[in-house]
LUMMARZA-193833 format. One record per residue (C-alpha): x, y, z. Coordinates in nm, 2 decimals, decimal comma, padded with zeros to 4 digits. Each point is the difference from the previous one (the first is absolute). Layout:
<pts>
[[X; Y; Z]]
...
</pts>
This chain:
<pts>
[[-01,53; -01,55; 09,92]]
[[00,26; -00,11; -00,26]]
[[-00,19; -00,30; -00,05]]
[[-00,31; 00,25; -00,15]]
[[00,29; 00,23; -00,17]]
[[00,16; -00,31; -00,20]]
[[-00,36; -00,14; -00,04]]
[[-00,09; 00,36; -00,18]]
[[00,30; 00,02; -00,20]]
[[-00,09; -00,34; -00,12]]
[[-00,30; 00,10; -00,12]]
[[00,06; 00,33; -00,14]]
[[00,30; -00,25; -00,22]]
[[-00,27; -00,27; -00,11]]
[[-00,26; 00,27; -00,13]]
[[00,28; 00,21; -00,18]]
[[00,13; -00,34; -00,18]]
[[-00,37; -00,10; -00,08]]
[[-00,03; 00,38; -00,14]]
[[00,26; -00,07; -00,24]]
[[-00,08; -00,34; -00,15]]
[[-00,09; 00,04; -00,35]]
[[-00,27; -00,22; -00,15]]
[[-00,11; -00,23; -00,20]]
[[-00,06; 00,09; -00,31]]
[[-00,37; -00,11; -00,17]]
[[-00,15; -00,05; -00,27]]
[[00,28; -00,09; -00,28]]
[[-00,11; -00,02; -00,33]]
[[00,22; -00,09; -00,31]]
[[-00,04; 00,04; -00,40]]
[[00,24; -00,18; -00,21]]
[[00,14; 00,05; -00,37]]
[[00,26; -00,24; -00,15]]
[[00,26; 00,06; 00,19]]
[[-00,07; 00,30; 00,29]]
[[-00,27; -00,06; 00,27]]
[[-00,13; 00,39; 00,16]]
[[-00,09; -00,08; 00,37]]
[[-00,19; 00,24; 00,19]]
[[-00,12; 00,00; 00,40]]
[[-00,16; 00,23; 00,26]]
[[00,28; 00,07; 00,24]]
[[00,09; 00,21; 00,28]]
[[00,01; 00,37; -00,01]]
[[00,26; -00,01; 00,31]]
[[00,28; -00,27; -00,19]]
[[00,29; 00,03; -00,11]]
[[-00,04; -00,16; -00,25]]
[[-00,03; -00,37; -00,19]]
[[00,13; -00,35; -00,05]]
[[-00,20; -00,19; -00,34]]
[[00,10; -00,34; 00,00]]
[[-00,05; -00,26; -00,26]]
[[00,10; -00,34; -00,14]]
[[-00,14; -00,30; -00,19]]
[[-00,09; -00,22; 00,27]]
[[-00,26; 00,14; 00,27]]
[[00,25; -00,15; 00,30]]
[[00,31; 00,18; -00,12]]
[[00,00; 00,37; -00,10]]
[[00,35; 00,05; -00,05]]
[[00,02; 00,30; -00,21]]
[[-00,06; 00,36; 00,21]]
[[00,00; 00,35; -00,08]]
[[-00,02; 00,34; 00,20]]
[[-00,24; 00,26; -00,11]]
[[00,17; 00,28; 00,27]]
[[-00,26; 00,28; -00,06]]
[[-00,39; 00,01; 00,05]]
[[-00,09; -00,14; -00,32]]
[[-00,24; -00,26; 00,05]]
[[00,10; -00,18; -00,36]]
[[00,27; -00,18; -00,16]]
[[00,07; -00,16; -00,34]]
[[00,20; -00,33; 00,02]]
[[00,15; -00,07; -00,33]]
[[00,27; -00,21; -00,23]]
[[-00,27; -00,30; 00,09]]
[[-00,04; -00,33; -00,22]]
[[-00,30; 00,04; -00,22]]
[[-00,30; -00,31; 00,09]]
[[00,10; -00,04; 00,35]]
[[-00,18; 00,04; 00,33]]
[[00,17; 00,20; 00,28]]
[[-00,11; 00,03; 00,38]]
[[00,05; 00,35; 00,14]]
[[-00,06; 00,13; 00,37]]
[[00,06; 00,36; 00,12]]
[[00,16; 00,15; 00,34]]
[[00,04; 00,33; 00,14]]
[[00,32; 00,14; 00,23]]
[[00,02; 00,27; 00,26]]
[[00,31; 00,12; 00,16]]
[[00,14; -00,35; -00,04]]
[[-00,29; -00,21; 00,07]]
[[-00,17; -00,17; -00,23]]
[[-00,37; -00,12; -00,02]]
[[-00,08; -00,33; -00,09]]
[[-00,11; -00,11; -00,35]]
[[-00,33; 00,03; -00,20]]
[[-00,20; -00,27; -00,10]]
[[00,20; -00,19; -00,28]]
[[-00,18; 00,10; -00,35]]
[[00,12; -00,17; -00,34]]
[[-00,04; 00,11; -00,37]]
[[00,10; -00,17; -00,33]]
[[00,21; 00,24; -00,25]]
[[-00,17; -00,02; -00,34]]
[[00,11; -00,26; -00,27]]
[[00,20; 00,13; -00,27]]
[[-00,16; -00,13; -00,32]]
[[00,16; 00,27; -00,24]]
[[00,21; -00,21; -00,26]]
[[00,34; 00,12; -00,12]]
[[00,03; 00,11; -00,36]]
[[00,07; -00,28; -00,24]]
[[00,37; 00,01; -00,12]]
[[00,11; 00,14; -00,27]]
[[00,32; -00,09; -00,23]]
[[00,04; -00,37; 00,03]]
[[00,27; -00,13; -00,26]]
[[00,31; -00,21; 00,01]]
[[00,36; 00,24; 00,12]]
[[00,16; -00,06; -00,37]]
[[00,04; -00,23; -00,25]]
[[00,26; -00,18; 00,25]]
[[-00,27; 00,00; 00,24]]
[[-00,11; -00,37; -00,12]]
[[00,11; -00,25; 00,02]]
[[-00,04; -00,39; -00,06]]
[[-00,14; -00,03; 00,38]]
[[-00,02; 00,33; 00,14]]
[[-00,20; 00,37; -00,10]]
[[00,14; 00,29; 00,17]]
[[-00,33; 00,25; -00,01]]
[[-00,02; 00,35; 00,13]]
[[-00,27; 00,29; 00,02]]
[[-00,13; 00,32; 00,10]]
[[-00,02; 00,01; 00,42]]
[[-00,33; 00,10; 00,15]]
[[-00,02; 00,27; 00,20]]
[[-00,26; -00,08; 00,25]]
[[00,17; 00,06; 00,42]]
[[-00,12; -00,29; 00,07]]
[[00,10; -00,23; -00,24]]
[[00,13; -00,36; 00,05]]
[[00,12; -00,18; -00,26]]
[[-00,07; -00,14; -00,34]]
[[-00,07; -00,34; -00,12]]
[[00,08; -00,14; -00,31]]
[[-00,24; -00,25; -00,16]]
[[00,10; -00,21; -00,33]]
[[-00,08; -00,31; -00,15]]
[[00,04; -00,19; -00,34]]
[[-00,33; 00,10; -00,10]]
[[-00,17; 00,34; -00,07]]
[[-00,24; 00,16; 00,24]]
[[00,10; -00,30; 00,23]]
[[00,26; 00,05; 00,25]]
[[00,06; -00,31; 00,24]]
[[00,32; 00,13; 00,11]]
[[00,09; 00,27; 00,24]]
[[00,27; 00,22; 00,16]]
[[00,04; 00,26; 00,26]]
[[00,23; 00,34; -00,07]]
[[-00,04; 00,05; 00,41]]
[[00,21; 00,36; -00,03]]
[[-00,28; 00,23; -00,02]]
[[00,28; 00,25; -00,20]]
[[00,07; -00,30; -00,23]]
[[00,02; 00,11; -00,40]]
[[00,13; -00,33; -00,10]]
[[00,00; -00,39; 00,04]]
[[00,16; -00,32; -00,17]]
[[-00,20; -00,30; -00,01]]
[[00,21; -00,35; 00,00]]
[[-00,07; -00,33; -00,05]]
[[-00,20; 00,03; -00,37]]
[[00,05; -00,30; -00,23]]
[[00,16; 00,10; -00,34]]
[[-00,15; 00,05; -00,34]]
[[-00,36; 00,10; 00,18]]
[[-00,21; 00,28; -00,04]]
[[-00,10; 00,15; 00,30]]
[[-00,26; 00,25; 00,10]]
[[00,10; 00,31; 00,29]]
[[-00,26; 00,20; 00,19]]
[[00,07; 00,24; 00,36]]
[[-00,22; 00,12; 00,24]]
[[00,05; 00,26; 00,33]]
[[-00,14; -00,15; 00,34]]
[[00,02; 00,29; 00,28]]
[[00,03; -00,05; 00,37]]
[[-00,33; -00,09; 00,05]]
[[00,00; -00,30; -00,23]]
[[-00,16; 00,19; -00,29]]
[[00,11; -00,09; -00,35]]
[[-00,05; 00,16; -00,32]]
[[-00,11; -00,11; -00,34]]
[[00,27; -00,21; -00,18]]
[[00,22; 00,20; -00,31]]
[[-00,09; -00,11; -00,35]]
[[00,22; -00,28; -00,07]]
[[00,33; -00,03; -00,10]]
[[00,11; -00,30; -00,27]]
[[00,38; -00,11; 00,05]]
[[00,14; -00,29; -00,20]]
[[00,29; -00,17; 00,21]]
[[00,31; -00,14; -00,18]]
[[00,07; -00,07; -00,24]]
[[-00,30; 00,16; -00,19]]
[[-00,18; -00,22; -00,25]]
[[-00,37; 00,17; 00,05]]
[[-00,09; 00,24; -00,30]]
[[-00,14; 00,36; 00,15]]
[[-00,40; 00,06; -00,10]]
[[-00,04; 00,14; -00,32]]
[[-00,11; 00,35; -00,02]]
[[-00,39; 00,10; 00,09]]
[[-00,08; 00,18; -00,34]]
[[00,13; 00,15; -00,28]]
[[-00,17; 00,30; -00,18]]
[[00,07; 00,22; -00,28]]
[[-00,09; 00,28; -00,20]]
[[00,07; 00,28; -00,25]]
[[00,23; 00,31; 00,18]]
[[00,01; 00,17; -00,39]]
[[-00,07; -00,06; -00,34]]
[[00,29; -00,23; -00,04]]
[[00,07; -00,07; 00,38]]
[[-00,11; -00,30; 00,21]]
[[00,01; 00,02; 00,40]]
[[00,00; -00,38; 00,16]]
[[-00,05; 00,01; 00,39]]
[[00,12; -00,33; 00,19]]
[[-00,27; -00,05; 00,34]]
[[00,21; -00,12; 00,25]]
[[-00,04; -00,38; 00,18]]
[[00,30; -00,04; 00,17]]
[[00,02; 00,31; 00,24]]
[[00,03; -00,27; 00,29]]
[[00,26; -00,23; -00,15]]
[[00,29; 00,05; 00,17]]
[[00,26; -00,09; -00,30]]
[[-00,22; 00,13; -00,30]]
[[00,27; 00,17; -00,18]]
[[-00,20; 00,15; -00,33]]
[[-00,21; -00,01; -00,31]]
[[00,04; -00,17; -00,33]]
[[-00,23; 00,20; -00,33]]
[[-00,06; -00,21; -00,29]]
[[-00,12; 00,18; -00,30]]
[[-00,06; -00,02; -00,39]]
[[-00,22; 00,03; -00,25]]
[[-00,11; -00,36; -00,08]]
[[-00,22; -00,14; 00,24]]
[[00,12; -00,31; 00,23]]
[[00,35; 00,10; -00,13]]
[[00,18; 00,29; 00,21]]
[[00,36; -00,01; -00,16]]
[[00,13; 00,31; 00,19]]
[[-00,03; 00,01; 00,36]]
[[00,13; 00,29; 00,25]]
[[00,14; -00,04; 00,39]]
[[-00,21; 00,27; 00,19]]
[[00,16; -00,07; 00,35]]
[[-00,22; 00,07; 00,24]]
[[-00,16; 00,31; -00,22]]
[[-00,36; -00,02; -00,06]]
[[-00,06; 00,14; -00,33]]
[[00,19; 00,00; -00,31]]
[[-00,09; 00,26; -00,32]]
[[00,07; -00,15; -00,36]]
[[00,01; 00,31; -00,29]]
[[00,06; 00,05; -00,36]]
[[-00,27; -00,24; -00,10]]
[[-00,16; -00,02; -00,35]]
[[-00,35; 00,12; 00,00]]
[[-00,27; -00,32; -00,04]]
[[00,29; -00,22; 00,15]]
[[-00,15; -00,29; 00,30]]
[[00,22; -00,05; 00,26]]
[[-00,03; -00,30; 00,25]]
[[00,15; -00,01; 00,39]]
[[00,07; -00,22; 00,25]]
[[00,20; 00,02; 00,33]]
[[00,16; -00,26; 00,23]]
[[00,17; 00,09; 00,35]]
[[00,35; -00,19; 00,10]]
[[00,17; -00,01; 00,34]]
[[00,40; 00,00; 00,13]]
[[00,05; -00,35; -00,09]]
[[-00,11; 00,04; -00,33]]
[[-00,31; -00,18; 00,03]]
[[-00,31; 00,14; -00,25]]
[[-00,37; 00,00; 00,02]]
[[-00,23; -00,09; -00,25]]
[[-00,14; 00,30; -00,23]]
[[-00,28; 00,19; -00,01]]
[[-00,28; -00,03; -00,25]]
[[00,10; 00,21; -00,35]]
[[-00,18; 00,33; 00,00]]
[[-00,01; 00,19; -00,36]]
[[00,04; 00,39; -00,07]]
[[-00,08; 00,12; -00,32]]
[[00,15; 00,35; -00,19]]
[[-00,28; 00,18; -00,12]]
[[-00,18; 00,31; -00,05]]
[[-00,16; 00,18; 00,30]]
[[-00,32; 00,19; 00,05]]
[[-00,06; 00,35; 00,27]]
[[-00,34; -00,03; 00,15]]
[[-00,10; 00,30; -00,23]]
[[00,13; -00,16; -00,34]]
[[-00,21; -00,34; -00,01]]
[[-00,09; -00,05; -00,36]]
[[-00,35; -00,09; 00,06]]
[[-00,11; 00,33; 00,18]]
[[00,23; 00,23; -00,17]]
[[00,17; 00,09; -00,35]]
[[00,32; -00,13; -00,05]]
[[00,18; -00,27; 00,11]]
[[00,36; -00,07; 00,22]]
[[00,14; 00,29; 00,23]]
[[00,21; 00,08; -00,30]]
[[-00,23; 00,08; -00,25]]
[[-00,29; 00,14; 00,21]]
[[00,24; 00,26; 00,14]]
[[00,01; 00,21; -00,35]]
[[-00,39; 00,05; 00,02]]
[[-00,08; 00,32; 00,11]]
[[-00,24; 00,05; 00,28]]
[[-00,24; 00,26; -00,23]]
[[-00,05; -00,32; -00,22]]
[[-00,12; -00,20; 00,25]]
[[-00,17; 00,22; 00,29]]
[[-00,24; 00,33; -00,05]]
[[-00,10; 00,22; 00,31]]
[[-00,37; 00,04; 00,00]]
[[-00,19; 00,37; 00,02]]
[[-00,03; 00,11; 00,36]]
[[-00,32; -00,10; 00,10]]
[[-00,11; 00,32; 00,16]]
[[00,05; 00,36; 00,12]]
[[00,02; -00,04; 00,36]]
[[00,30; -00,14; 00,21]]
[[00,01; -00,05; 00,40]]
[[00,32; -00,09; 00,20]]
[[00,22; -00,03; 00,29]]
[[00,36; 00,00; 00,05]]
[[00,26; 00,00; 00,26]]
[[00,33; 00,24; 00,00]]
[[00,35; 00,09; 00,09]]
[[-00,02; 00,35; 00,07]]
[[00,32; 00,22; 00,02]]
[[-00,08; 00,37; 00,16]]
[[00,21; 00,30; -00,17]]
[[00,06; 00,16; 00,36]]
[[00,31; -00,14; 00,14]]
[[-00,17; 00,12; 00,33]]
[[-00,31; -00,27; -00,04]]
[[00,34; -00,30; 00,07]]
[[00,08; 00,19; 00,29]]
[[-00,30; -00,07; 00,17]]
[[-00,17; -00,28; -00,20]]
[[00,30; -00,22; -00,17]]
[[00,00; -00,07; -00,34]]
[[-00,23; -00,30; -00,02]]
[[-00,36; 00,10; -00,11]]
[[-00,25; -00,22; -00,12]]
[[-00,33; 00,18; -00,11]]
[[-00,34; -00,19; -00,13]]
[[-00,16; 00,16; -00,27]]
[[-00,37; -00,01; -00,17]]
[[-00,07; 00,15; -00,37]]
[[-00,29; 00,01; -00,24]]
[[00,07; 00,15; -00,34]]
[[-00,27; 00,07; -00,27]]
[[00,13; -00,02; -00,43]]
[[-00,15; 00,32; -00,19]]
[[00,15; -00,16; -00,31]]
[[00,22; -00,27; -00,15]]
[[00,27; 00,18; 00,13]]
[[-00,07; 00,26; 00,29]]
[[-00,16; -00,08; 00,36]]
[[-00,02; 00,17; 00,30]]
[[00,04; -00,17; 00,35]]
[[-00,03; 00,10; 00,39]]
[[00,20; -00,20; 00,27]]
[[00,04; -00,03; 00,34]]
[[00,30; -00,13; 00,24]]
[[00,05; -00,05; 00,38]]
[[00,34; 00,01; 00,17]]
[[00,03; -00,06; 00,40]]
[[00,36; 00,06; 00,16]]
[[00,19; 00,04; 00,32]]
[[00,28; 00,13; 00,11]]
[[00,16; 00,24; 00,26]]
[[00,03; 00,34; 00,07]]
[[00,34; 00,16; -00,04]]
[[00,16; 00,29; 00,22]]
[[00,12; 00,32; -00,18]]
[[00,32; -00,15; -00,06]]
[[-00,12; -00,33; -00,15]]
[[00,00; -00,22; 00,27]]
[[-00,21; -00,25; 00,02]]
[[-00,25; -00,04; 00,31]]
[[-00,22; -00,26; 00,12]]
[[-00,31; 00,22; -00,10]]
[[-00,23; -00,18; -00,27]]
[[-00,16; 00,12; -00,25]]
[[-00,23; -00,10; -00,24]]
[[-00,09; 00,13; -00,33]]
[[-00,26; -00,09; -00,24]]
[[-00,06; 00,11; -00,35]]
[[-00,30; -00,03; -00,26]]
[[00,13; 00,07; -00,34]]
[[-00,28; 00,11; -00,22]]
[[00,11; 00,07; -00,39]]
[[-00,20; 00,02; -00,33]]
[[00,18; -00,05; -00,33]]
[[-00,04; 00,06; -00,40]]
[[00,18; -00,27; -00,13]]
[[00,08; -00,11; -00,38]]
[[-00,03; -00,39; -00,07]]
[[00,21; -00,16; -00,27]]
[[00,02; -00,37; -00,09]]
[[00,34; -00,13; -00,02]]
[[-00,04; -00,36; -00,08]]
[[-00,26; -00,27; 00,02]]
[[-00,16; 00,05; 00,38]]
[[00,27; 00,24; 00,12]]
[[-00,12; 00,37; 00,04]]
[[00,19; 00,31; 00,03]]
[[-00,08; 00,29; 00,17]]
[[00,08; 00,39; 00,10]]
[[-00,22; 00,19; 00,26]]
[[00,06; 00,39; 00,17]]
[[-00,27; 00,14; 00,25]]
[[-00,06; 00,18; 00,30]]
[[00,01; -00,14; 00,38]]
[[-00,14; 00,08; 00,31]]
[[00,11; -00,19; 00,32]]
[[-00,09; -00,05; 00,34]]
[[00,23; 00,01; 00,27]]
[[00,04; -00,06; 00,39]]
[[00,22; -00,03; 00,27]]
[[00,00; -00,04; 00,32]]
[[00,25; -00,08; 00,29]]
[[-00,02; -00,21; 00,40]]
[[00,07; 00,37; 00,08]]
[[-00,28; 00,18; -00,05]]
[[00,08; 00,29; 00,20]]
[[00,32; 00,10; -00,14]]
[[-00,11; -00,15; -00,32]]
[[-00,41; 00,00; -00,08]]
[[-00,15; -00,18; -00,30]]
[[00,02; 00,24; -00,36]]
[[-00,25; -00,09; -00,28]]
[[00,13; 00,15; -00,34]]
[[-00,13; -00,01; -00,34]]
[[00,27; 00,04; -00,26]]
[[-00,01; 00,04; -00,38]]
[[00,26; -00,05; -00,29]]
[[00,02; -00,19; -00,35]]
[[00,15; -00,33; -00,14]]
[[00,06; -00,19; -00,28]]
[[00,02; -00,39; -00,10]]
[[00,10; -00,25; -00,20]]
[[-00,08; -00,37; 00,01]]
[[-00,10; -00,33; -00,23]]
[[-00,34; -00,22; 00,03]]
[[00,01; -00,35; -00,04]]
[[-00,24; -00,15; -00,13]]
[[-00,18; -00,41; 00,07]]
[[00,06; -00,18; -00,28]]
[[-00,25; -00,29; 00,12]]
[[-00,33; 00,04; -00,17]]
[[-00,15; -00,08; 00,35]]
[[00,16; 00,31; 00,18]]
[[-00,08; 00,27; -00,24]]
[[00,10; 00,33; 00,11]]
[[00,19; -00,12; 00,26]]
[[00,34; 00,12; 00,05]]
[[00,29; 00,18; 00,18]]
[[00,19; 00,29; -00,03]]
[[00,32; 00,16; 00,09]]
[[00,06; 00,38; 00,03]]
[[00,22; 00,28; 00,10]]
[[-00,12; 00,35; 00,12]]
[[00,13; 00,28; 00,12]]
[[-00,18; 00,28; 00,23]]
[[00,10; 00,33; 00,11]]
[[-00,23; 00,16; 00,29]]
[[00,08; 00,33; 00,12]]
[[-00,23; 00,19; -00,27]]
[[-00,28; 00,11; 00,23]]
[[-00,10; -00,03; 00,37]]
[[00,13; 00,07; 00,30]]
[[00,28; -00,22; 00,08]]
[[00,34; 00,06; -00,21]]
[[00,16; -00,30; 00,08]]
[[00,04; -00,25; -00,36]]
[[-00,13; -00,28; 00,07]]
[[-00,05; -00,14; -00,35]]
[[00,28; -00,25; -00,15]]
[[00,03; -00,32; -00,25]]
[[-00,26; -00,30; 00,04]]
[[00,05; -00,32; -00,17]]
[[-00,31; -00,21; 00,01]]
[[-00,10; -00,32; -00,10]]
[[-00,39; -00,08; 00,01]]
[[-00,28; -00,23; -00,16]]
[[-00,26; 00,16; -00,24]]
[[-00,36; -00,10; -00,17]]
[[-00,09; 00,19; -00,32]]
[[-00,35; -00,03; -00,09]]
</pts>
C-alpha cells in the first residue's frame, strides 16, 4: 500500500513539473540596420518570459538579455555596423528555463555615409610655422561617430605622399614635425568615421617653412571701371585665399602706360576707388600680392580706364535728339514724343480692388481685407463724355457674433455683385495719360447665409445707392499694343437709397485693372 501511495505521489510530481516546462521558442527571425538587429519568435503563451542571446561567433553567445513580459520581440542595439551576429532565443517559467532555438545569424548593414569634408584648415598664427614644423587647426566635425582626421601634404600640389593621423575624434588642431626648411608645402584633411569611411580631402593649404624665400601667387585678376564721372573703382580678384602667410595687396597705377609711378598697399582689401580725375584722362592698373616675409609676386597684366562721357539707354545719339545725359536732359518730352488720337469709342476692361466698407459693422463679421474683381464696358458719346456699366464680385467669410459682440464659431458667408453705371467727363492730361470724373447710380446684389440655417436662414437683398469716381488711364506707348493700357481709380459708393435692407454697405474701392480701347 505505501509502495502504490509513494508510486502515485510520484507521478502526480513528474506530470505537474512537465506541466510547467516552458518551451522552445520557434521560428526566430531577425532584420538588421547599422547598428540594432529586431528579433522576433513564436513563443509560449504560458512563459514567463525570455532569454535573447547573441554574440559574434556561433559557439559563444555571451551577451544575454531578459525580456520579463509576454512580448515576443526585442531590439538588440549599440551593435558594430558590417558585422555578423548569431542569435538564439529561450523561454523561462517559474525558474525553469527551456532550451535554446535554432541559432539564426544576420549581418548589420554597412555604413557607407561619408562624413562632411572639413572645413577651416589654416596654420594657428603666424608663429604657427616654423623652419620644420606647421601647427594647423580647423573646424571639428560633428558626425557621433566620427574617428579621426588625417592630414595629407606633400611638396607638390594636388599630390600628397605624406600622411598623418589626428586619432582624437574632438581634435581641432595638430602640429606636423619633421619638414625640411625653406620648402613649400601643400596641407589637405579628411574625416574617416568608425566604420572606415573617409571624406573628400579640404582644398589645400600652401605653407612656406622657414625661413620663407617663396614669393606668394600673384593675384587672379584685376578689373576696373568708372564709379562717377570723375571716379574710377579697381577691384583686386583674389589668388591667394589658401596661402597661409599671404599678408596683402600691392596697386600700381598711373597714367602712362608700362609706367605706374604711384602705387597703394590695399592689405587684404579687394577693391580700391580712385576720384577727382580729369575728364578724358587714361588710367592704367596693375596689382601684385606679397606675403609675411616680404616676398612679392609678379603683376598682373595693365588694364586701362578711360574718363569720359556716358550715355542712358534712352539718350543714344543715333536714335534720339541730343547727345550726353547732360545735354539731353534740357529737351522737353513735348518735343520729342506726341500721344496719338484714341483710336476709337469703345473701351472694355477688368480690374482687381481693395475694398474698404463704410459700416464698421461689415469688420466685425468679415475683417477688413476685401478683394473684389470687377468687369466694365464704357461707350464715348464725344471727345469728352462717355457713359459706362460695370460689374464686381466679392465672396467673404466670417463668423456670427452674439448680441454682445462675441465672436462664435458660426460661419458665415457673404457675397456681393456690385452693379454701377456712370457719366463720366474725360480729360487729357499729358501725352497717353487720361483723366477722368464719373457719378451714377448702383444697384447691388446681396446674400448671406450661415452653417445655421435654422436660427439663421439664407437672405437675398437687392440694395440701391449712388457713387462717384476718380481715376487715370494709361495709355501703350508701343505702336504694336494700341489701345492697350491700365488704369488706376478711386470710388466711393453709398447704398442705403432704396430697397429693403438699411444696412450701408457701400465704402471706398481702389482698383487697379487692364483696359483695350477700340
Amino acid at each position: 500500500m505505501k509502495i502504490i501511495l509513494i508510486g502515485s505521489f510520484f507521478l502526480v510530481f513528474m506530470i505537474s513539473a512537465v506541466a510547467v516546462a516552458a518551451d522552445v521558442p520557434s521560428n526566430v527571425t531577425l532584420s538588421a540596420t547599422e547598428t540594432t538587429i529586431k528579433v522576433d519568435w513564436n513563443g509560449d503563451t504560458t512563459a514567463d518570459g525570455y532569454y535573447v542571446y547573441w554574440g559574434t561567433s556561433s559557439g559563444t553567445l555571451d551577451q544575454r538579455i531578459t525580456v520579463d513580459d509576454a512580448t515576443s520581440e526585442r531590439t538588440i542595439t549599440g551593435l558594430d555596423t558590417g558585422t555578423t551576429y548569431y542569435i538564439a532565443v529561450s523561454s523561462y517559467e517559474n525558474s525553469s528555463e527551456s532550451d535554446q532555438s535554432t541559432v539564426e545569424s544576420i549581418a548589420t548593414l554597412q555604413d557607407t555615409g561619408i562624413p562632411a569634408m572639413p572645413t577651416g584648415l589654416f596654420v594657428t598664427g603666424q608663429n604657427g610655422i616654423g623652419q620644420n614644423f606647421v601647427s594647423l587647426r580647423w573646424d571639428q566635425n560633428t558626425e557621433s561617430d566620427l574617428d579621426h582626421y588625417t592630414i595629407y601634404y606633400g611638396t607638390t600640389s594636388g599630390v600628397y605622399n605624406l600622411n598623418v593621423e589626428a586619432t582624437d575624434a574632438d581634435a581641432a588642431s595638430f602640429t606636423i614635425t619633421g619638414l625640411t626648411n625653406s620648402v613649400r608645402y601643400y596641407f589637405s584633411i579628411t574625416a574617416a568615421d568608425t566604420s572606415g569611411n573617409e571624406s573628400e580631402k579640404a582644398d589645400a593649404l600652401v605653407v612656406d617653412t622657414l625661413v620663407d624665400t617663396f614669393s606668394p601667387y600673384k593675384p587672379a585678376g584685376i578689373s576696373g571701371a568708372l564709379s562717377s564721372s570723375d571716379s574710377i573703382s579697381v577691384t583686386i580678384q583674389d589668388g591667394n585665399s589658401q596661402m597661409a602667410d599671404f599678408s596683402g595687396t600691392l596697386l600700381y597705377y598711373g597714367n602712362t602706360a608700362g609706367n605706374l609711378s604711384e602705387s597703394v598697399d590695399l592689405g587684404k582689401n579687394s577693391s580700391f576707388e580712385l576720384d577727382n580725375l580729369p575728364v578724358d584722362s587714361v588710367w592704367y592698373f596693375s596689382a601684385a600680392a606679397y606675403d609675411f616675409s616680404g616676398n612679392k609676386s609678379a603683376a598682373t597684366e595693365e588694364i586701362s580706364v578711360t574718363i569720359e562721357a556716358t550715355n542712358r539707354f534712352l539718350n543714344q545719339p543715333e536714335d534720339f535728339d541730343g547727345g550726353c545725359f547732360i545735354n539731353t536732359a534740357a529737351v522737353s518730352h513735348a518735343e520729342t514724343t506726341e500721344a496719338p488720337e484714341m483710336p476709337g469709342n469703345n473701351i472694355i476692361g477688368v480690374s482687381v480692388g481693395d475694398y474698404i466698407p463704410q459700416a464698421s459693422e461689415f469688420e466685425d463679421y468679415y475683417g477688413d481685407d476685401t478683394f473684389p474683381v470687377y468687369g466694365f464696358y464704357e461707350r464715348f458719346l464725344s471727345k469728352y463724355f462717355s457713359v459706362d456699366v460695370e460689374s464686381g464680385f466679392l465672396k467673404e467669410k466670417g463668423w456670427l457674433l452674439t448680441a454682445s459682440g462675441a465672436e462664435t464659431r458660426v460661419q458665415t458667408k457673404l457675397t456681393l455683385v456690385p452693379v454701377s453705371a456712370s457719366l463720366n467727363v474725360n480729360l487729357k492730361l499729358m501725352p497717353y495719360v487720361v483723366g477722368y470724373v464719373g457719378v451714377g447710380p448702383d444697384y447691388w446684389y446681396c446674400q448671406e447665409e450661415t452653417d445655421d440655417e435654422i436660427q439663421h436662414p439664407e437672405i437675398e437683398e437687392w440694395v440701391g445707392g449712388v457713387h462717384g469716381k476718380i481715376g487715370f488711364r494709361l495709355y501703350n506707348t508701343d505702336e504694336k499694343f494700341k489701345g492697350t493700357g491700365a488704369l488706376i481709380e478711386s470710388s466711393y459708393s453709398r447704398i442705403d437709397r432704396f430697397g429693403d435692407n438699411e444696412t450701408d454697405i457701400g465704402g471706398w474701392a481702389f482698383k487697379f485693372g487692364l483696359f483695350y480701347h477700340f
